[in-house]
C-alpha positions in Angstrom: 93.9 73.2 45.3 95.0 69.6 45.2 94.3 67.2 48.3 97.5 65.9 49.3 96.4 63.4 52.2 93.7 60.5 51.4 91.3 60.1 53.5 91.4 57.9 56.6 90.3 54.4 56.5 88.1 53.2 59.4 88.2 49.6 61.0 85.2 47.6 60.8 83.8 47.9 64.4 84.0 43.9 65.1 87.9 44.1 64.0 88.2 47.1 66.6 86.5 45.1 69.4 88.9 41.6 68.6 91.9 44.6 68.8 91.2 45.9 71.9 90.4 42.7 73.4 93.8 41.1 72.4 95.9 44.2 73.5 93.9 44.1 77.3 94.7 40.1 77.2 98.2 41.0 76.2 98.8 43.9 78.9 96.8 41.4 81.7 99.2 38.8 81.0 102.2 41.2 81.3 100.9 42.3 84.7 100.9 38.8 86.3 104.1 38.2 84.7 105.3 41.2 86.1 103.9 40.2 89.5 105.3 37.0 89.5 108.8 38.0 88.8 108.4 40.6 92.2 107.0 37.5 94.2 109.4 35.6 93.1 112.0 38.3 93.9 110.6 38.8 97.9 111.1 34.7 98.5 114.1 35.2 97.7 114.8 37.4 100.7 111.9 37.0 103.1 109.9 33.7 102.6 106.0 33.7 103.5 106.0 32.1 107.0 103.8 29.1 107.0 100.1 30.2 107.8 100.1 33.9 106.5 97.5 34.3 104.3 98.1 35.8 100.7 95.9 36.8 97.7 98.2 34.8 94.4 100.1 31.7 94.6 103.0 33.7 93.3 103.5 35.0 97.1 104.5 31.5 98.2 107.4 28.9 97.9 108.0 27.0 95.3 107.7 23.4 95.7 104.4 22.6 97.4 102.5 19.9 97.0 98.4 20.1 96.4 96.8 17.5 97.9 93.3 17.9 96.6 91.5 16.0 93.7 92.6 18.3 90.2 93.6 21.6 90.6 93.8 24.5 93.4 90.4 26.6 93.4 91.1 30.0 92.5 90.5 33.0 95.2 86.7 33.8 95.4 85.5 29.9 94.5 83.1 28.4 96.9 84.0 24.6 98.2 82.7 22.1 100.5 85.3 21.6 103.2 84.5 18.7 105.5 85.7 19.0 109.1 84.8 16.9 112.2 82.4 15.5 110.2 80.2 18.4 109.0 80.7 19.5 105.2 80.6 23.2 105.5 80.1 25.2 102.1 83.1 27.8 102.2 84.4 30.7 100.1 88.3 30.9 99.5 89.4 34.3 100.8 93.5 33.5 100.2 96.2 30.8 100.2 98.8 29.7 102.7 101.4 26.6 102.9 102.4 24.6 105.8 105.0 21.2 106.0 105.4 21.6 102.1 101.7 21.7 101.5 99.7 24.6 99.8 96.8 25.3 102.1 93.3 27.5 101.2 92.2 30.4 103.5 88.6 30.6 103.5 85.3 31.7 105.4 82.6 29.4 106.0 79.1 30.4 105.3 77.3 29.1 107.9 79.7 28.0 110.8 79.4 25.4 113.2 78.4 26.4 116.8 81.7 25.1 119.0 82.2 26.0 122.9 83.6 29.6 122.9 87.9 29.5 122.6 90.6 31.5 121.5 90.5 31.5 117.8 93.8 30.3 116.3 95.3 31.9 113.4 95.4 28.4 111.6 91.2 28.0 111.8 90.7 29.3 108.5 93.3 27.2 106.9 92.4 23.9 105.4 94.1 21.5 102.9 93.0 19.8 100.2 92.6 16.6 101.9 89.8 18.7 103.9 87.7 19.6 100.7 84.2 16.9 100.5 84.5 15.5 97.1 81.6 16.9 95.7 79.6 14.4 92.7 
């Protein structure tokens, strides 16, 4: 009997692994545009009130200004926020925006002891004019 299908060629394993790896980059990359276009699509009818906290900058107005030293740290980063004095080292949990300004929410790591108040919904916010230059 004669073979009427060769047989199958296989892909070196290193080829395979640079495949894959391009296809996940490619479907990640659809994803956030995909996200982007649906947070671009909810400003349009309810805008993120100033001081709400959410996880990608997508989820905000267009428009604000950053005014930090190089770009906005990404969700997760640690940074030294300096307030009243004291640089604090803090993890960024979220953003938010106030006055035309994108704003970081994050948690500091070891806070300062201050007389016991109400906490405000705007403690965890701070701008880039609050982050200690670090050398």
């Amino acid at each position: 009997m004669k073979a009427t299908t060769r047989p199958a060629r296989r892909i070196p394993t290193a080829r395979l692994e640079r495949v894959r790896a391009k296809a996940a980059a490619a479907a990640q990359a659809r994803e956030a545009a995909f996200l982007a276009r649906q947070d671009a699509l909810v400003q349009l009818v309810s805008p993120t009130p100033e001081f709400q906290a959410v996880p990608r900058l997508t989820m905000l107005p267009g428009g604000l200004h950053w005014s930090g030293q190089g770009q906005a740290p990404q969700v997760g980063a640690t940074v030294t926020v300096s307030r009243e004095g004291h640089n604090q080292p803090a993890q960024v949990k979220a953003y938010c925006h106030a006055a035309g300004f994108l704003g970081l929410v994050v948690e500091v790591q070891q806070p300062v002891k201050r007389a016991s108040r109400k906490p405000s919904p705007r403690a965890g916010c701070v701008f880039g004019s609050q982050l200690a230059l670090v050398a």
